[in-house]
Residue frames as a rotation matrix with the C-alpha (Angstrom) as fourth column:
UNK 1
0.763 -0.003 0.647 -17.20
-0.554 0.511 0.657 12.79
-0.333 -0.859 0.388 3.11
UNK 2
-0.188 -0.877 -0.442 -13.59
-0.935 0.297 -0.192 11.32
0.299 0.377 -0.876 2.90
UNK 3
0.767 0.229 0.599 -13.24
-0.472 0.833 0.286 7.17
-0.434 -0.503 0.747 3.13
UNK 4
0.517 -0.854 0.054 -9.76
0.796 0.457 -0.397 7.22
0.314 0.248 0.916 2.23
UNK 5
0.764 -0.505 -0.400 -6.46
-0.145 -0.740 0.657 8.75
-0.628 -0.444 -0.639 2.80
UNK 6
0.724 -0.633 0.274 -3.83
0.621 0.423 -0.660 8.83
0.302 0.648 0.699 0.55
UNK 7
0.625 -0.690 -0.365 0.06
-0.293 -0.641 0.710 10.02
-0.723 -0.337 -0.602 1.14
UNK 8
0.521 -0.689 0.503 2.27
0.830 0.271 -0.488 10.77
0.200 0.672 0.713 -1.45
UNK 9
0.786 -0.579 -0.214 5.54
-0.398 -0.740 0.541 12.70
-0.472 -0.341 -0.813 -1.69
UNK 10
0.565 -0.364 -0.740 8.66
-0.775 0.074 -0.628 12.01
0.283 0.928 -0.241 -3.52
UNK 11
0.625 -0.271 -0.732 10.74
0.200 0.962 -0.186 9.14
0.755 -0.030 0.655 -2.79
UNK 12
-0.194 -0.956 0.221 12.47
0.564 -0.293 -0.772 8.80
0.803 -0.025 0.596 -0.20
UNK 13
-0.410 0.109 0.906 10.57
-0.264 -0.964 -0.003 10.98
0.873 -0.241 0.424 2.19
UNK 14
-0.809 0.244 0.534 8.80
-0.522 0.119 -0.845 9.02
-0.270 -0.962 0.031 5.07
UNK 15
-0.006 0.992 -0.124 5.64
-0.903 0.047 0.427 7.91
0.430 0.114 0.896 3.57
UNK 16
0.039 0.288 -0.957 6.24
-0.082 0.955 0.284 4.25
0.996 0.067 0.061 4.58
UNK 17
-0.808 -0.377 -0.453 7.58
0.528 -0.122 -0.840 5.34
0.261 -0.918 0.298 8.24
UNK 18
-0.604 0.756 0.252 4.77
-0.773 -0.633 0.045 7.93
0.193 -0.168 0.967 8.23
UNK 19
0.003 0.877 -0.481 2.28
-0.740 0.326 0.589 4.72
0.673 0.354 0.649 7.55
UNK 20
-0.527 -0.502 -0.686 4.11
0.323 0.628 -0.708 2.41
0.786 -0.595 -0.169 10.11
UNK 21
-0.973 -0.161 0.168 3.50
0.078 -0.906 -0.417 4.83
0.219 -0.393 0.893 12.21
UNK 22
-0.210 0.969 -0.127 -0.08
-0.921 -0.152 0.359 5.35
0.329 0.192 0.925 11.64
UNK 23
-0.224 -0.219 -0.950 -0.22
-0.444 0.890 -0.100 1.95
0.867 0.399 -0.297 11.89
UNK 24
-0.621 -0.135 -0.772 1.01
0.683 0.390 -0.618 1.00
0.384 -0.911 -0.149 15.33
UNK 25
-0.929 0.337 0.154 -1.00
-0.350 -0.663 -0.661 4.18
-0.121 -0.668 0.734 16.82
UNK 26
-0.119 0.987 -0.109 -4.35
-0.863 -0.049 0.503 2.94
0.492 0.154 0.857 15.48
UNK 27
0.327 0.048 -0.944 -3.73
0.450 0.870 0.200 -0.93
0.831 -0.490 0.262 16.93
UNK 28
-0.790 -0.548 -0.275 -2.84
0.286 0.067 -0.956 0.38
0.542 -0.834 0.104 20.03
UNK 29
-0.777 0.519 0.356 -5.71
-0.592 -0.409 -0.694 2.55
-0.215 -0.750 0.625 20.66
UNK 30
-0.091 0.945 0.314 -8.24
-0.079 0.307 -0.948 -0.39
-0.993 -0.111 0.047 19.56
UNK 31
0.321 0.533 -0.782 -8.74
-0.824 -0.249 -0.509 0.31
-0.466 0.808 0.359 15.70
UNK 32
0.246 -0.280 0.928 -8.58
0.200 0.951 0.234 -2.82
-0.948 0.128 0.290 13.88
UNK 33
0.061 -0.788 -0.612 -5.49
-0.754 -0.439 0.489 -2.70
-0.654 0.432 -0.621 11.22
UNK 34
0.582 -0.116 0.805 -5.14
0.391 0.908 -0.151 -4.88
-0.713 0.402 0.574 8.12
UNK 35
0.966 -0.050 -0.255 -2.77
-0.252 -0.413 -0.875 -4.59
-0.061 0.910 -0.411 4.80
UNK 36
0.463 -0.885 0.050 1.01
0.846 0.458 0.273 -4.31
-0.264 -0.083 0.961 3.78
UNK 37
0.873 -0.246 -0.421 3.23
-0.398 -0.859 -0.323 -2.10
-0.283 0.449 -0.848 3.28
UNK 38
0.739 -0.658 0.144 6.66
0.482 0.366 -0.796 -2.35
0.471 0.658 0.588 0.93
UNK 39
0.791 -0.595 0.142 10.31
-0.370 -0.281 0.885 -2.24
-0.486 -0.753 -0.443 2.51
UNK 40
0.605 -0.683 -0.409 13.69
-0.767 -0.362 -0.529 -2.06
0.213 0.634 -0.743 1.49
UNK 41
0.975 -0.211 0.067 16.01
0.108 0.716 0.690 -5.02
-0.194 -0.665 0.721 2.01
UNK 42
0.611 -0.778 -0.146 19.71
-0.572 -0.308 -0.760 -3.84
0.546 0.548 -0.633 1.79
UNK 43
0.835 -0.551 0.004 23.04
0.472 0.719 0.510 -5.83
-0.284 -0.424 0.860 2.24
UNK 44
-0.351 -0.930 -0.111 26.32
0.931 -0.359 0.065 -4.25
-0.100 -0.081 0.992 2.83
UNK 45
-0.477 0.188 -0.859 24.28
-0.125 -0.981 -0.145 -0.42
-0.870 0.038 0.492 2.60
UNK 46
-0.734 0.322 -0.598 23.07
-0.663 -0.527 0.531 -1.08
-0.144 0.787 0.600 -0.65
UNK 47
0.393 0.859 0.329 19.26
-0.473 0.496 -0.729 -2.16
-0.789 0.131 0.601 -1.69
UNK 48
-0.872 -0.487 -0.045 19.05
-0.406 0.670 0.621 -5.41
-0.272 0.560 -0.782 -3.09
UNK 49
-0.611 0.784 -0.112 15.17
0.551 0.523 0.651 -6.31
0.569 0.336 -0.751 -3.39
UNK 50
-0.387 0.690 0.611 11.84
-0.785 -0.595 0.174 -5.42
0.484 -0.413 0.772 -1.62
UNK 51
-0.937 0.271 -0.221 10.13
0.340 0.853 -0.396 -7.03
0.081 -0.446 -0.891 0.75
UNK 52
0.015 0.994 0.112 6.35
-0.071 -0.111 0.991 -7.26
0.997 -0.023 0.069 0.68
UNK 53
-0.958 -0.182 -0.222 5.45
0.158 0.310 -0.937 -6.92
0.239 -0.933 -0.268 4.68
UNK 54
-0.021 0.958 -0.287 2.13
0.713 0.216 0.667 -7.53
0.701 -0.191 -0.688 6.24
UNK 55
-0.203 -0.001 0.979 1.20
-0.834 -0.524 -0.173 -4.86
0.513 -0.852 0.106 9.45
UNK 56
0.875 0.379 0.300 0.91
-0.445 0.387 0.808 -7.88
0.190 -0.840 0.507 11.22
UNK 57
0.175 -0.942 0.288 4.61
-0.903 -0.037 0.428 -8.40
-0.392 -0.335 -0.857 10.52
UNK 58
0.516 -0.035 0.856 4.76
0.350 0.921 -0.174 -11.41
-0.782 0.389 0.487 7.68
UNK 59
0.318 -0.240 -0.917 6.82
-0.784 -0.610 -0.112 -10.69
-0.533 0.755 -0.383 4.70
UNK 60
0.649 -0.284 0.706 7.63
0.719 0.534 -0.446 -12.42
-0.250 0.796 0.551 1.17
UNK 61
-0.525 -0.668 -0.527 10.44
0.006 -0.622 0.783 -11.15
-0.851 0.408 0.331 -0.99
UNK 62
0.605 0.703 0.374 9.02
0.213 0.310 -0.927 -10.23
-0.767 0.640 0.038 -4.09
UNK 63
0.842 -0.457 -0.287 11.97
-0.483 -0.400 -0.779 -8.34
0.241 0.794 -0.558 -6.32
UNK 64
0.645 -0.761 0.073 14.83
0.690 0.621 0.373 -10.36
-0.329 -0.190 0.925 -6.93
UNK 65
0.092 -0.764 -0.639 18.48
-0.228 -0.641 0.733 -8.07
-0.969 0.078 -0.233 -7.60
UNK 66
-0.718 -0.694 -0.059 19.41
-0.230 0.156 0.961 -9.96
-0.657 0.703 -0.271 -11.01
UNK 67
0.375 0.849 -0.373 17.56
-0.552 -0.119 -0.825 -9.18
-0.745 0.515 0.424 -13.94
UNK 68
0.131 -0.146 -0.981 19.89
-0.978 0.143 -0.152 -10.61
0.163 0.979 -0.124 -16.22
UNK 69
-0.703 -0.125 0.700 19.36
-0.275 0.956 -0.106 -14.56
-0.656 -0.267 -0.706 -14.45
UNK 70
-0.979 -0.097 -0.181 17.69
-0.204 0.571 0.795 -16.95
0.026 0.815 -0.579 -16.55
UNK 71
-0.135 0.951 0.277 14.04
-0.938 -0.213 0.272 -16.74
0.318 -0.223 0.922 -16.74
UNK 72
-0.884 0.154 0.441 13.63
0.023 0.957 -0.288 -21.02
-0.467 -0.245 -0.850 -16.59
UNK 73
-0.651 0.759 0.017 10.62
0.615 0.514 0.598 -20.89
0.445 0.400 -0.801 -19.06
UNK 74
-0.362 0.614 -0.702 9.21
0.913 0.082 -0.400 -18.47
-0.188 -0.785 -0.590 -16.74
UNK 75
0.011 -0.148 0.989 7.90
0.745 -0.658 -0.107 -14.97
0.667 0.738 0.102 -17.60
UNK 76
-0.404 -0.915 -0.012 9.56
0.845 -0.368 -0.388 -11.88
0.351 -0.167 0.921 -16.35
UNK 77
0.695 0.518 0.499 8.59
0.453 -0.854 0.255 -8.38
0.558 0.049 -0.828 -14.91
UNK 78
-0.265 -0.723 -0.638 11.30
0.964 -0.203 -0.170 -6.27
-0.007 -0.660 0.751 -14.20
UNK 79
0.890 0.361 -0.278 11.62
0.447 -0.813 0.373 -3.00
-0.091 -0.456 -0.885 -12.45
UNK 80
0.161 -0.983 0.094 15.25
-0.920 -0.115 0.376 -1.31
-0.359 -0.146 -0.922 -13.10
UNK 81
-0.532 -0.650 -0.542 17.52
-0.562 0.751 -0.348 -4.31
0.633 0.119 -0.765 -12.38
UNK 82
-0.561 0.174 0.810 14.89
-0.642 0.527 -0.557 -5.99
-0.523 -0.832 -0.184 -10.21
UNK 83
-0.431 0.586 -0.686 12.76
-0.591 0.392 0.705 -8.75
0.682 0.709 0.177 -11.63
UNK 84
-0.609 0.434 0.664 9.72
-0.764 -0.546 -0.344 -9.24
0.213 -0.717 0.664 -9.97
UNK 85
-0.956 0.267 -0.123 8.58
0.274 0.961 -0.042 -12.80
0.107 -0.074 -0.991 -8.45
UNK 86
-0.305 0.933 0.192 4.57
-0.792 -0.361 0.492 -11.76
0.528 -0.002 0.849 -9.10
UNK 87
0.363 0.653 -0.665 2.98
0.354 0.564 0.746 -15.03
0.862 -0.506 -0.027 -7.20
UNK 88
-0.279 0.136 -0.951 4.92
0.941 0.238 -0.242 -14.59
0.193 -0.962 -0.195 -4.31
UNK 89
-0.876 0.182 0.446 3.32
-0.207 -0.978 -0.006 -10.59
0.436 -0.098 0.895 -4.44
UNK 90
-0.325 0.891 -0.316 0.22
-0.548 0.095 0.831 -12.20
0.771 0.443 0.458 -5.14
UNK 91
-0.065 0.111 -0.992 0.42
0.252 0.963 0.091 -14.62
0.966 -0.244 -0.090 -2.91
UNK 92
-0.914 -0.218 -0.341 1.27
0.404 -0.444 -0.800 -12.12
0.023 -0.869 0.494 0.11
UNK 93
-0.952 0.303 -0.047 -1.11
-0.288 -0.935 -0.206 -9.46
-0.106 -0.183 0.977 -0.90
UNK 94
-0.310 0.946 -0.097 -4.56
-0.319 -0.007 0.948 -10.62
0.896 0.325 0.304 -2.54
UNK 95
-0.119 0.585 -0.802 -5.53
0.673 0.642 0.368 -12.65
0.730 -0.496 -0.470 0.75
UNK 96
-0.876 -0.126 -0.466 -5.45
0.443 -0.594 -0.672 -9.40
-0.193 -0.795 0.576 2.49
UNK 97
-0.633 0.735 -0.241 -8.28
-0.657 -0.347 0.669 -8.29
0.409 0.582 0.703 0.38
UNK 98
-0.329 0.418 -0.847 -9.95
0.449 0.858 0.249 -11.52
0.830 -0.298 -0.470 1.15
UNK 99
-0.415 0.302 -0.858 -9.80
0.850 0.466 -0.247 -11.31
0.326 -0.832 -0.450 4.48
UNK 100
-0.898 0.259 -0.356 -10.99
-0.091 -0.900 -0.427 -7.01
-0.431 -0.351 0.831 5.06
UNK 101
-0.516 0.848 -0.119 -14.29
-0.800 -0.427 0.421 -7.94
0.306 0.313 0.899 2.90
UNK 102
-0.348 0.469 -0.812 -14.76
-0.013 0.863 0.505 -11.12
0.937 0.186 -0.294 4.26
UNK 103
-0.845 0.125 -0.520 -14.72
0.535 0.221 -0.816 -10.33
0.013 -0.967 -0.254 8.27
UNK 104
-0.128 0.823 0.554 -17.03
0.415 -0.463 0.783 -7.37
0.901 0.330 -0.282 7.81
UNK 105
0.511 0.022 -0.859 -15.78
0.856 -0.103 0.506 -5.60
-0.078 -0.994 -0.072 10.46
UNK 106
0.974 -0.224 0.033 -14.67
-0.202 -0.925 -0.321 -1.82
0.102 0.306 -0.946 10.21
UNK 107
0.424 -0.896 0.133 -10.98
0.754 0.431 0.496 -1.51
-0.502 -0.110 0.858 9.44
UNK 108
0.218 -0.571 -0.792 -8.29
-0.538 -0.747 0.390 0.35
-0.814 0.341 -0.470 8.31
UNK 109
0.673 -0.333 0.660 -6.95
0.618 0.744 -0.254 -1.49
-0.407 0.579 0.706 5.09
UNK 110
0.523 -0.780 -0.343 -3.35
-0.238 -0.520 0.821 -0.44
-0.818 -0.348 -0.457 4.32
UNK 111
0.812 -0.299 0.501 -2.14
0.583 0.451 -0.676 -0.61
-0.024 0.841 0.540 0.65
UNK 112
0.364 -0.854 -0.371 1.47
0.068 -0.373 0.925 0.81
-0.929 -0.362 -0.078 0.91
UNK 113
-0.360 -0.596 -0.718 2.84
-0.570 -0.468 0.675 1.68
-0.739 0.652 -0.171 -2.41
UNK 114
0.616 0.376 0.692 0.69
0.539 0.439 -0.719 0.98
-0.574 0.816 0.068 -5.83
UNK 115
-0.048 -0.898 -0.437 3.77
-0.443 -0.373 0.815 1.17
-0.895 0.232 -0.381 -8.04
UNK 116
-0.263 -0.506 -0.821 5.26
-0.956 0.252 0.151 -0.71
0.131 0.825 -0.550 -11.19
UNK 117
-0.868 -0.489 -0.087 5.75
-0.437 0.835 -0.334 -3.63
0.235 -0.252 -0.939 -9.54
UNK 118
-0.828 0.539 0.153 2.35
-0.054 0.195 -0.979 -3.91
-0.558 -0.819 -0.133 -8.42
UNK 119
0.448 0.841 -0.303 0.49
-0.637 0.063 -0.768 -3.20
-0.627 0.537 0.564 -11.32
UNK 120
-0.923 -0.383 -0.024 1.89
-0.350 0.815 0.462 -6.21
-0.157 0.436 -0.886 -12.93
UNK 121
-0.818 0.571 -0.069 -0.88
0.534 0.709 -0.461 -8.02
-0.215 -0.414 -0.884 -11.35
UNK 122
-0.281 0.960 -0.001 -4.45
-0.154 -0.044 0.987 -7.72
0.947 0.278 0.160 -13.16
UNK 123
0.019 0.258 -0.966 -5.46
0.782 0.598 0.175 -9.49
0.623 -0.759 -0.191 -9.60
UNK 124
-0.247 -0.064 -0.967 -4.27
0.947 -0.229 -0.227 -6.65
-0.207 -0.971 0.117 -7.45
UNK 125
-0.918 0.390 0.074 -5.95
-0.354 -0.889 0.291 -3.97
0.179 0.241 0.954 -9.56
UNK 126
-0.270 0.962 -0.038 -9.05
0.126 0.074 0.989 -5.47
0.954 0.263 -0.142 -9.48
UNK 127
0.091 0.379 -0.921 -8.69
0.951 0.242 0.193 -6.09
0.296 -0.893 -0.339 -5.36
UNK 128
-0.820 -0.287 -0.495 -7.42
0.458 -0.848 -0.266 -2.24
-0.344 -0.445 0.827 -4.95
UNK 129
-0.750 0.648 0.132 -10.79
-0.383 -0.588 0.712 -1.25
0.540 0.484 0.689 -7.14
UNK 130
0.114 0.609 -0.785 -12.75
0.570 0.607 0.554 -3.77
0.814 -0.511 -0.278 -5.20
UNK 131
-0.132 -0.167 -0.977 -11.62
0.977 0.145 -0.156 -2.20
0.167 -0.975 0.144 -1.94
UNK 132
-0.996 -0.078 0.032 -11.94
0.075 -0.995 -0.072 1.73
0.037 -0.069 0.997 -3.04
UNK 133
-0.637 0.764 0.097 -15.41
0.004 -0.122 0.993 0.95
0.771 0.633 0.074 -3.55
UNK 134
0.527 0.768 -0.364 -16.68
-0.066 0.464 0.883 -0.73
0.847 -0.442 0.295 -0.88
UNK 135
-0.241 -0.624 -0.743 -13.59
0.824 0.273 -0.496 -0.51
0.512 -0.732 0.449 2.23
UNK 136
0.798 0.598 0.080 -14.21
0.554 -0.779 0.292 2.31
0.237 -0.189 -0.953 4.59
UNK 137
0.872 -0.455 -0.180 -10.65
-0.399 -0.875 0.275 3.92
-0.283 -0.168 -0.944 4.93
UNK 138
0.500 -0.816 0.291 -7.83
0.863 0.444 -0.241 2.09
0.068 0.371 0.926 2.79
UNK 139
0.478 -0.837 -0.266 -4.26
-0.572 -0.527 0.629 4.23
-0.666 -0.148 -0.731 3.54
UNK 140
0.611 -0.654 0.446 -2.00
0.674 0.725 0.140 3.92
-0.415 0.215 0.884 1.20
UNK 141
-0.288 -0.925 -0.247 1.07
-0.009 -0.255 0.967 5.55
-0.958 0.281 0.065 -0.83
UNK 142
0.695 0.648 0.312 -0.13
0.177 0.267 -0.947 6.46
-0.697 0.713 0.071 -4.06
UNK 143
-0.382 -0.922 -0.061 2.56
0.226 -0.157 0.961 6.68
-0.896 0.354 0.268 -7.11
UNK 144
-0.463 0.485 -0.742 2.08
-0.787 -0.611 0.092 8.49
-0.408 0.626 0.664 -10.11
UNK 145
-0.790 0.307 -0.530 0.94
-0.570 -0.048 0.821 5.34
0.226 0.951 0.213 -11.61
UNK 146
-0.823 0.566 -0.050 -1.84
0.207 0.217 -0.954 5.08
-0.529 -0.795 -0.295 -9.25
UNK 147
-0.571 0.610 -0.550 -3.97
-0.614 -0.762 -0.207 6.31
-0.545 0.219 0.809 -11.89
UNK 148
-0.512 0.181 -0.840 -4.51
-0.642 0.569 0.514 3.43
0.571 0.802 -0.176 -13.62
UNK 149
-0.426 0.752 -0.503 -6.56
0.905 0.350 -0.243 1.34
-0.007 -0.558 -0.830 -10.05
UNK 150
-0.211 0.300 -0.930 -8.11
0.767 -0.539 -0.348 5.08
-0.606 -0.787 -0.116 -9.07
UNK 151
-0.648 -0.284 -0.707 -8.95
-0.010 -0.925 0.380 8.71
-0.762 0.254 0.596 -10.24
UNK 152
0.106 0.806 -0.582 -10.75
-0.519 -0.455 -0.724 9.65
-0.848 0.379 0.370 -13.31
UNK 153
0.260 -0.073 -0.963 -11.27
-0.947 0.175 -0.269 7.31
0.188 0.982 -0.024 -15.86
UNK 154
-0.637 -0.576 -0.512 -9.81
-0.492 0.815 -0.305 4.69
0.594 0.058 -0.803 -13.91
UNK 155
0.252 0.494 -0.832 -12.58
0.255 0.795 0.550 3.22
0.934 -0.351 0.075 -11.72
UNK 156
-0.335 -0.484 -0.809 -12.14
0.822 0.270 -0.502 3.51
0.461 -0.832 0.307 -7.63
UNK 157
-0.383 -0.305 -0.872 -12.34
0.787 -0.602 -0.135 6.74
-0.484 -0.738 0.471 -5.49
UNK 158
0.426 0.408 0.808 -13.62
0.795 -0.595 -0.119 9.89
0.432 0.692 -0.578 -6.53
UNK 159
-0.653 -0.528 0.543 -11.54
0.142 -0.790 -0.596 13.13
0.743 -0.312 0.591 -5.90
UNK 160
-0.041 0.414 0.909 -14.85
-0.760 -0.604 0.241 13.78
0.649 -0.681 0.339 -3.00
UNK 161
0.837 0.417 -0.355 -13.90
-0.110 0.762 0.638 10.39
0.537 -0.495 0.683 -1.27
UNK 162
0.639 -0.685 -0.349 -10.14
0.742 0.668 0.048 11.15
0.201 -0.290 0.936 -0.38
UNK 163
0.947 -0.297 -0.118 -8.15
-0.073 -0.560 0.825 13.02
-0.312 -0.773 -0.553 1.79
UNK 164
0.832 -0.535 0.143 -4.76
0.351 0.309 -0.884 13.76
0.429 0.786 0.446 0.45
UNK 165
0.804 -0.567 -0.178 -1.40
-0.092 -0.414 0.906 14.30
-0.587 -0.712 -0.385 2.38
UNK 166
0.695 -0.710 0.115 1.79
0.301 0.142 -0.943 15.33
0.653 0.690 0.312 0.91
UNK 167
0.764 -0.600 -0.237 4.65
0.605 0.538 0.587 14.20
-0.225 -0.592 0.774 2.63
UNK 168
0.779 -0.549 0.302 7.39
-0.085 -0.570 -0.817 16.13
0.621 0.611 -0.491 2.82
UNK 169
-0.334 -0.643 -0.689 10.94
0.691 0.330 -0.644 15.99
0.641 -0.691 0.334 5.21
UNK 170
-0.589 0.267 0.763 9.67
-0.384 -0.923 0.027 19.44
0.711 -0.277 0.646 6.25
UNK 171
-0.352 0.721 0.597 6.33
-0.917 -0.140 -0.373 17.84
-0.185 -0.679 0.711 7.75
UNK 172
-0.419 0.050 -0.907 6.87
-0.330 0.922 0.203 14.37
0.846 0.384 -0.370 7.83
UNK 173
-0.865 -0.149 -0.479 7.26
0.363 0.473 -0.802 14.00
0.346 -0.868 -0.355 11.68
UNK 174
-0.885 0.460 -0.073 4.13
-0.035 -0.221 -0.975 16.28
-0.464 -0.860 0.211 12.28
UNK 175
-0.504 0.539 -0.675 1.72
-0.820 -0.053 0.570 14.56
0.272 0.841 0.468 10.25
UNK 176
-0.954 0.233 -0.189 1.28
0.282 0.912 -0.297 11.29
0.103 -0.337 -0.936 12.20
UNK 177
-0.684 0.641 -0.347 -1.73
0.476 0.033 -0.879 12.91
-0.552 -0.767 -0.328 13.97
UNK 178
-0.368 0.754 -0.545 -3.32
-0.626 -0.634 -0.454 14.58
-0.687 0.174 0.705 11.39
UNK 179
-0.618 -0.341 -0.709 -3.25
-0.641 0.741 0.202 11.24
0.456 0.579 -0.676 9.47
UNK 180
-0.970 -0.024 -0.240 -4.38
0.167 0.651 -0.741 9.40
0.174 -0.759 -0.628 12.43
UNK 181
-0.485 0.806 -0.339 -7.34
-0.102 -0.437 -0.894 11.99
-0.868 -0.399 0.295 13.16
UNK 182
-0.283 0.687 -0.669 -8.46
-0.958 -0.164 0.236 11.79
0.052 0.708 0.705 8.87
UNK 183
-0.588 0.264 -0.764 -8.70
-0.116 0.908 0.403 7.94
0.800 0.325 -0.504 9.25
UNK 184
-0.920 0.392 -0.014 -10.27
0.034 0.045 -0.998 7.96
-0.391 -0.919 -0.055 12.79
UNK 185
-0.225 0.820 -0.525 -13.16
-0.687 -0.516 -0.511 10.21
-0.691 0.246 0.680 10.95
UNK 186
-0.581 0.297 -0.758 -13.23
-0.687 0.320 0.652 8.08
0.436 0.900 0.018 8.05
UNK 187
-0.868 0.149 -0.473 -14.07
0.107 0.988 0.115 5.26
0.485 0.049 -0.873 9.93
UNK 188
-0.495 0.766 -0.410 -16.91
0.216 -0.348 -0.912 7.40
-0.841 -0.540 0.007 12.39
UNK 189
-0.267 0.731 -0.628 -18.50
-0.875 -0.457 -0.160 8.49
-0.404 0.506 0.762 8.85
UNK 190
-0.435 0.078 -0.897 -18.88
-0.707 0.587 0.394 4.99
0.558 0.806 -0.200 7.55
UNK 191
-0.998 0.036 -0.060 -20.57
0.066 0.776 -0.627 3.77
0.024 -0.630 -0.777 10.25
């Protein structure tokens, strides 16, 4: 019995459009949507940071462009040339946790790319183990170092709780629905 979905594929390929997607089709027909997913923010064509965005359509910047600005006493996590503003992650993401175990109402819970940047945060591993355990259908974007919240050895999911899609340009566009139809089920078996 699956009670997750995961999409991965290589950068670059749709997975966040793919999850949008998913997204808007499940709040339309009724299914009640929670999480974030991670977006590009470019000026003049070229990416300058990320934006943390909510599916209800809040966002925080969390990567700043200039790694080589002065820390101010503060301590650092960089990605590349980004250097990552971890409260305001934190600050977007953990209360999404919060609120999916606190209403106690089925849900989708949407974790859009568990990356670098993300595992910074002790906090948002524990809430992404907290939520494989006990959420009935988190979606999210898994990156190779997804292994460290999930998988063997790491706590979370078990290879017989999750449904895996691999994204590809090939069969990005005709995946919505079969996406759509593994989280439907997830959420009929967990009732």
């Amino acid at each position: 019995m699956s009670k997750h979905v995961f999409l991965t594929g290589p950068p670059g390929v749709g997975k966040t459009t793919l999850v949008q997607k998913a997204c808007e089709a499940l709040a339309s027909s009724g299914v009640g949507v929670e999480g974030f997913y991670t977006e590009e923010v470019r000026e003049g064509g070229r990416r300058v940071g990320f934006d943390v965005v909510t599916v209800r359509g809040e966002r925080a910047g969390c990567p700043e462009s200039d790694a080589s600005a002065p820390s101010h006493g503060r301590r650092e996590y960089t990605v590349g040339q980004y250097v990552v503003d971890l409260s305001s992650f934190e600050n977007m993401a953990l209360p999404l946790f919060r609120n999916v175990r606190n209403e106690g109402s089925r849900k989708v819970f949407v974790i859009d790319e568990i990356g670098k940047m993300e595992l910074f945060s002790q906090s948002f591993i524990r809430a992404v183990r907290q939520t494989l355990d006990s959420s009935p259908a988190p979606s999210w974007e898994p990156s190779p170092s997804q292994r460290e919240t999930s998988g063997p050895g790491g706590g979370g999911a078990g290879q017989e709780d999750v449904k895996v899609f691999t994204v590809s340009k090939e069969n990005r566009n005709s995946l919505l629905q079969d996406v759509i139809a593994a989280l439907e089920l997830c959420l009929k078996q967990t009732s």
